[in-house]
C-alpha positions in Angstrom: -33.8 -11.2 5.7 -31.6 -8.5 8.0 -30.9 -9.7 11.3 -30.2 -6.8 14.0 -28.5 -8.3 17.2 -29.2 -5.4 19.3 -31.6 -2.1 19.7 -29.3 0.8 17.3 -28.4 3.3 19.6 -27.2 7.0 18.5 -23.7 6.3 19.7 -23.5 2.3 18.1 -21.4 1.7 15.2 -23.7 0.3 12.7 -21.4 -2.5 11.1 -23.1 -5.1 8.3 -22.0 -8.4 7.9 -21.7 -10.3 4.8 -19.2 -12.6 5.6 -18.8 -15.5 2.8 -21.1 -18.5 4.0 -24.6 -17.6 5.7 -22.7 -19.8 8.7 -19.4 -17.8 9.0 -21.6 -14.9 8.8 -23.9 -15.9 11.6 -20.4 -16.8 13.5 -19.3 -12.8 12.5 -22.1 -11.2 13.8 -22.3 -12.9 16.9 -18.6 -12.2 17.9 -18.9 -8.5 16.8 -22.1 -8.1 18.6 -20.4 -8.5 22.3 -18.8 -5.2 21.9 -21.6 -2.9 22.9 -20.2 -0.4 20.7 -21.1 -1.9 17.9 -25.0 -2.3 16.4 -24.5 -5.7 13.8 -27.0 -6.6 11.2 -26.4 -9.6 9.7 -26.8 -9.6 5.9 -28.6 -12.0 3.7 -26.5 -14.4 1.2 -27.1 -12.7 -2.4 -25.1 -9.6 -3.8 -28.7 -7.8 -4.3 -30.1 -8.2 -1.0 -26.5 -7.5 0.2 -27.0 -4.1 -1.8 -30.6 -3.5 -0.9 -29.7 -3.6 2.7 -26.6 -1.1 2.1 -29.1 1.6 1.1 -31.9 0.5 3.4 -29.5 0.5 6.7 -26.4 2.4 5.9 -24.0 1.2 7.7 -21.0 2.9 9.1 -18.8 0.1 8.2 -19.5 -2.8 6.1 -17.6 -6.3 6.3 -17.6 -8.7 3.2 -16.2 -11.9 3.1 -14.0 -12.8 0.2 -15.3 -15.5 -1.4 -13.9 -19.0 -3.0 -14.2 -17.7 -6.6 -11.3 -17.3 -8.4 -9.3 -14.0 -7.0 -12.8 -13.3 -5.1 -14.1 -11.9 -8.2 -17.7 -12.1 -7.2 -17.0 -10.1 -4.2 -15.4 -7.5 -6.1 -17.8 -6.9 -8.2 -20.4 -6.7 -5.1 -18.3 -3.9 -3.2 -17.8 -1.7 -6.8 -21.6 -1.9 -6.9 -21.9 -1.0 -3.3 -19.4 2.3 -4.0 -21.0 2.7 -7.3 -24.3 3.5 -5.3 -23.1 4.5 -2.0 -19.4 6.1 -2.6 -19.3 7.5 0.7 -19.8 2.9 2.3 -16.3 2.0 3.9 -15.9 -1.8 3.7 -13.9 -3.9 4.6 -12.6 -7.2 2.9 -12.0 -10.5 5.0 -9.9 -13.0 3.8 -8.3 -16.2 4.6 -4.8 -15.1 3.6 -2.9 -12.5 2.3 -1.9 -13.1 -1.3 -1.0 -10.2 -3.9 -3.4 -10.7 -6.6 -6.6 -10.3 -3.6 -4.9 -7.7 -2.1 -4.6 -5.0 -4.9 -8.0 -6.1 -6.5 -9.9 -5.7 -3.3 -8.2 -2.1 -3.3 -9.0 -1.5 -7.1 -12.7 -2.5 -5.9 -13.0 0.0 -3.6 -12.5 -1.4 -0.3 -11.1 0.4 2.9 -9.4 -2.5 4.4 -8.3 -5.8 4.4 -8.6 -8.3 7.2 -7.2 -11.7 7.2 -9.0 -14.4 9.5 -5.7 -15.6 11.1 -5.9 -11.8 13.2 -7.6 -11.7 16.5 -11.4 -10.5 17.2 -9.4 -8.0 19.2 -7.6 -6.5 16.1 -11.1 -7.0 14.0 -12.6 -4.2 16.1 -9.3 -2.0 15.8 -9.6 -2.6 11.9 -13.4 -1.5 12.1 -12.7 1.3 14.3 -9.9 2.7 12.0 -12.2 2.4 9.0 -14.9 4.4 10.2 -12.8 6.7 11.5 -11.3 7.6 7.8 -7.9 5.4 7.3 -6.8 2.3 5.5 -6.8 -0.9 7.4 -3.5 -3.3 5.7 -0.6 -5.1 7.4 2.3 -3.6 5.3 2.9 -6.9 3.5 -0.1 -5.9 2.0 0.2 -2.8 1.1 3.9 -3.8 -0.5 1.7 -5.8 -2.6 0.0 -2.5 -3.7 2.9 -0.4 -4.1 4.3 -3.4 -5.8 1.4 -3.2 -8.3 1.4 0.3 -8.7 4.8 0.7 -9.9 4.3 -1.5 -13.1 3.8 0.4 -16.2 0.8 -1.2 -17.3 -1.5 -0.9 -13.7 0.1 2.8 -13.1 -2.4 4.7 -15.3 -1.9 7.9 -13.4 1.0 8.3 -14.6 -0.2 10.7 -17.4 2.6 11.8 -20.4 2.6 15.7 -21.3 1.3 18.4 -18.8 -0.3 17.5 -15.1 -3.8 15.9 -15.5 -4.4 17.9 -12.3 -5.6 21.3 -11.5 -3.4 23.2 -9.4 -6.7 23.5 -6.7 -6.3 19.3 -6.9 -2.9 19.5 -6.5 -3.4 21.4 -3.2 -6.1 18.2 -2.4 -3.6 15.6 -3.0 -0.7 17.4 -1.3 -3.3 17.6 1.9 -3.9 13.9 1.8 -0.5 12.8 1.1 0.2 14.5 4.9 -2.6 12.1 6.1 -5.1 15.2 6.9 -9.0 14.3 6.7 -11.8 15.7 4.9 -12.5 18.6 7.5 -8.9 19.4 7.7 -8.6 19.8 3.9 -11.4 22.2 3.5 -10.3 24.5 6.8 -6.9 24.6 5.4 -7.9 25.2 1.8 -10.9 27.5 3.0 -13.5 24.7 1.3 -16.8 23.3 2.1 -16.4 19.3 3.2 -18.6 18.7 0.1 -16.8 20.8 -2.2 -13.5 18.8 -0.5 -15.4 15.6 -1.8 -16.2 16.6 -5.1 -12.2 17.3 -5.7 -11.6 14.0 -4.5 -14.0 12.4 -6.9 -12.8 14.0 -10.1 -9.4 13.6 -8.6 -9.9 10.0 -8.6 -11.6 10.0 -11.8 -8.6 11.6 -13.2 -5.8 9.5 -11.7 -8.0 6.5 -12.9 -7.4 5.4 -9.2 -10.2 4.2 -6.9 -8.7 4.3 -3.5 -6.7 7.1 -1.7 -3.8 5.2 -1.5 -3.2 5.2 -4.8 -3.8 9.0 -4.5 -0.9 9.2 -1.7 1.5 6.7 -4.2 0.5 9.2 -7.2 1.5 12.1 -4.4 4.9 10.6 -3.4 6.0 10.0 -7.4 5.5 13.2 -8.5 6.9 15.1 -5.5 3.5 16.5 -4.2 3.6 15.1 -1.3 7.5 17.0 -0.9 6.7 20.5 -1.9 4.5 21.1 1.4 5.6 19.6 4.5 3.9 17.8 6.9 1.9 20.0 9.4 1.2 19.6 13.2 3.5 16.8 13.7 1.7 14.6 11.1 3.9 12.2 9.2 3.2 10.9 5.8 0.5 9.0 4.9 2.0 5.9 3.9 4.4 5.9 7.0 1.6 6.8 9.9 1.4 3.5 11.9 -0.5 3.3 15.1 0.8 2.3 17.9 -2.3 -0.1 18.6 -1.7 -2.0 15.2 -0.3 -5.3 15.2 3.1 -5.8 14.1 4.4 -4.6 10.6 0.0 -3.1 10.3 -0.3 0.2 8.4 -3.2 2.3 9.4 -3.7 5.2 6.9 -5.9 7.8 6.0 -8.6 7.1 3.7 -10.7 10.0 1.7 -14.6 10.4 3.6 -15.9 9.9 0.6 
């Protein structure tokens, strides 16, 4: 059963926790629920419930604990169901530490972010705050491990043989979200509707074989997209935009409003 710590308000941040015990969970939602920004819910301990209260609720941001299984695999396969219903969730992974193999898989899944438990409560509600707001929460260890991961032939399936897998209308998409612009900014530049914006983005990923815009920004930068149209309004690329409220070495980047 859903636990809401507070009355939702129309300006709250509706932010689910699933954390990976039903006691770090209740530990989560506690914390998170001192910011009076934030409406919590705490979520129940199975992957359907988890996924029932995803549709019932939907939540702005949604935090899911890794879990103990090997790699996290369960937890995984929880948030591609969650984006297999819901494409537009943003979620968040939490983990104990950073290693390579969780990193890219929890990007493969589908996730916005990662957060390692080491980081402060402080940074927490920077991470969830980035999130919602479009980007990609990762320290840039972490995404090293994804570039890293990317670059090997056999995970870089966008990197098609013969003729462009892309439309030259996609192209334009990818070369507006290599310069880190957001969903709105796409279609008034491109003279689109936001939903026709998301549609591209869907087939573009579907294409690519890629399931998180950062692969969409690597796939940009090795084929020289992301060079043939400059950055505009001061905005740098989307791999190099760091905030200056993220900890040291953090990488805060776009991410598509799926």
């Amino acid at each position: 059963m859903a636990y809401s710590t507070n009355l939702p308000g129309p300006d709250r941040l509706r932010i689910l926790a699933a954390d990976s015990s039903s006691m770090n969970t209740q530990l989560l939602v506690d914390a998170l629920a001192r910011n009076a920004q934030f409406h919590v819910i705490e979520a129940p301990g199975s992957d359907a419930d988890i996924l029932s209260l995803v549709t019932r609720e939907n939540p702005h941001v949604t935090l899911i604990g890794a879990k103990s299984s090997p790699a996290g695999t369960g937890t995984f396969d929880l948030i591609r169901s969650i984006r297999g219903e819901h494409p537009e969730a943003r979620i968040v992974v939490l983990i104990d530490h950073s290693d390579p193999a969780t990193v890219v898989e929890a990007f493969r899944s589908g996730a916005h972010g990662i957060f390692c438990r080491t980081q402060s409560l402080r940074m927490l509600t920077k991470c969830i705050e980035c999130v919602h707001s479009g980007q990609v929460w990762a320290s840039s260890t972490e995404l090293h491990y994804v570039i890293e991961a990317l670059s090997k032939p056999s995970t870089a399936n966008f990197r098609h043989l013969g003729n462009p897998p892309l439309s030259a209308r996609e192209s334009d998409v990818v070369r507006c979200v290599a310069e880190g612009l957001t969903n709105r900014d796409i279609a008034r530049r491109l003279k689109l509707t936001e939903h026709t914006v998301k549609n591209y983005l869907f087939r573009i990923f579907d294409k690519l074989g890629v399931s998180s815009r950062v692969e969409v920004v690597l796939y940009a930068l090795g084929n020289g997209e992301a060079r043939n149209s400059p950055p505009t309004n001061g905005r740098r690329s989307q791999l190099t935009a760091s905030r200056k409220t993220s900890p040291p070495g953090a990488v805060a980047t776009r991410k598509a409003e799926s």
